[in-house]
C-alpha positions, 0 to 999 in steps of 0.5 A, a space after each residue: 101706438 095708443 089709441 086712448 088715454 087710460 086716465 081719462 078716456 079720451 082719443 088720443 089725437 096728438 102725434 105720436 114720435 117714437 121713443 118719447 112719452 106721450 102726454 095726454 092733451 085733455 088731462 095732462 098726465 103721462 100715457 107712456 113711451 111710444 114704441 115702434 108706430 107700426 103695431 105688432 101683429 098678435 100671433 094668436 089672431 093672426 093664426 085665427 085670419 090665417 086658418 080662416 076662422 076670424 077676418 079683419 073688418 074692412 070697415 072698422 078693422 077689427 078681427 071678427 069672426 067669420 060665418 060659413 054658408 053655401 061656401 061663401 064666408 060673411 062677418 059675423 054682426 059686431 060692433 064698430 069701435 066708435 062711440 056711440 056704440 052701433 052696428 058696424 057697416 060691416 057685418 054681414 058683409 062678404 070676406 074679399 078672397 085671400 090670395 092664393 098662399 103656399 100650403 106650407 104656410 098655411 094653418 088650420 085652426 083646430 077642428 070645432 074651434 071658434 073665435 069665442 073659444 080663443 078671446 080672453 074673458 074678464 068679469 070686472 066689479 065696479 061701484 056705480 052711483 048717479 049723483 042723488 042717487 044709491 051707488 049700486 054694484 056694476 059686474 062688467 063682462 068684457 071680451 078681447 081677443 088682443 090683449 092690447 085691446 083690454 084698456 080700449 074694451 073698459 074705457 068704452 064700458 066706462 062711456 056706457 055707464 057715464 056718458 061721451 065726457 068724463 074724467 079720471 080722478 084718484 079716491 077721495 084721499 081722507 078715505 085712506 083708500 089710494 089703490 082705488 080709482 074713481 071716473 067721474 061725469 056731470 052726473 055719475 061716478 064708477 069706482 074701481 081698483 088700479 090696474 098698474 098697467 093701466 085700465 081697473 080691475 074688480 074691487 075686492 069683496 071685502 072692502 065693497 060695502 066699505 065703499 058704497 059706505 062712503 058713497 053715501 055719507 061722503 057723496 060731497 067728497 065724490 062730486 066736487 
């Protein structure tokens, strides 16, 4: 099931039937086939929520991790997954009892292990420019624990940068630069490298200055 549209970043808000390609009601371009609507369980988090580590948010249902204190457990502060970006309602609240589990099936995260150590670490070069103003190197820090959660955690890195309503647009084609991608609002823009799974990864070191050159000397060719 898709939340987002990678393309644009837009809530997907149509229905989604099983086994036909969902197409984005905003931008108009191809999401992908919709799978089983009932999401998999990813056996790394769930592993966490079983040995107590990590819980699942009630308020925003995410897993989150847990803090232990004088034997009762609490969410850890955290944010929710609507934009803007607040505090979820849920942290510092209380975890709800688990119902009592056979001990064969219950399994232990290992000793001094916490949720931080098993979440997926991706450091992300991006180019960023306000319209009149210097385009300036942007490394983004983004941290998942499910890996179906990667296009989600960058498109909501992309609304921080360039507000609520932006569109995804290909690199200017007389550039001759067709594996980078641009995001643009009203205002600003975020240049990045296609991701064939969808979302952006870093922009090479080597063609870096390459693209903050045309930022500058074809600033037209970004905002129109």
């Amino acid at each position: 099931m898709f939340d987002f549209c990678p393309h644009c970043g837009q809530t997907i808000e149509k229905e989604q039937i099983a086994g036909r390609m969902l197409v984005c009601a905003r931008c108009g371009k191809d999401i992908g086939f919709v799978g089983n609507l009932q999401r998999a369980a990813v056996p790394e988090t769930e592993e966490l929520i079983r040995g107590g580590t990590a819980g699942r948010c009630p308020v925003c249902a995410q897993a989150v991790e847990l803090k232990t204190s004088e034997g009762s457990r609490t969410f850890v502060p955290h944010y929710g997954v609507s934009a803007p970006r607040k505090l979820c309602p849920g942290s510092g609240k209380p975890v709800a009892a688990d119902p009592p589990a056979p001990p064969a099936a219950v399994k232990k995260t290992p000793a001094g292990k916490h949720l931080r150590d098993f979440m997926t670490h991706d450091v992300i070069k991006v180019i960023f420019r306000a319209k009149g103003g210097e385009p300036r190197i942007e490394v983004l820090t983004l941290e998942y624990l499910d890996k179906t959660e990667r296009v989600r955690i960058q498109i909501e890195a992309l609304r921080e940068m360039l507000g609520q309503d932006f569109r995804m647009r290909d690199y200017p084609s007389s550039l001759n630069k067709p594996h980078l991608t641009l995001w643009i609002s009203a205002d600003d823009c975020v240049v990045a490298k296609k991701y064939e799974h969808g979302g952006y990864e870093s922009i090479a070191d080597a063609e870096v200055m390459a693209v903050l050159a045309h930022l500058r000397q074809h600033a037209d060719l970004f905002f129109t």
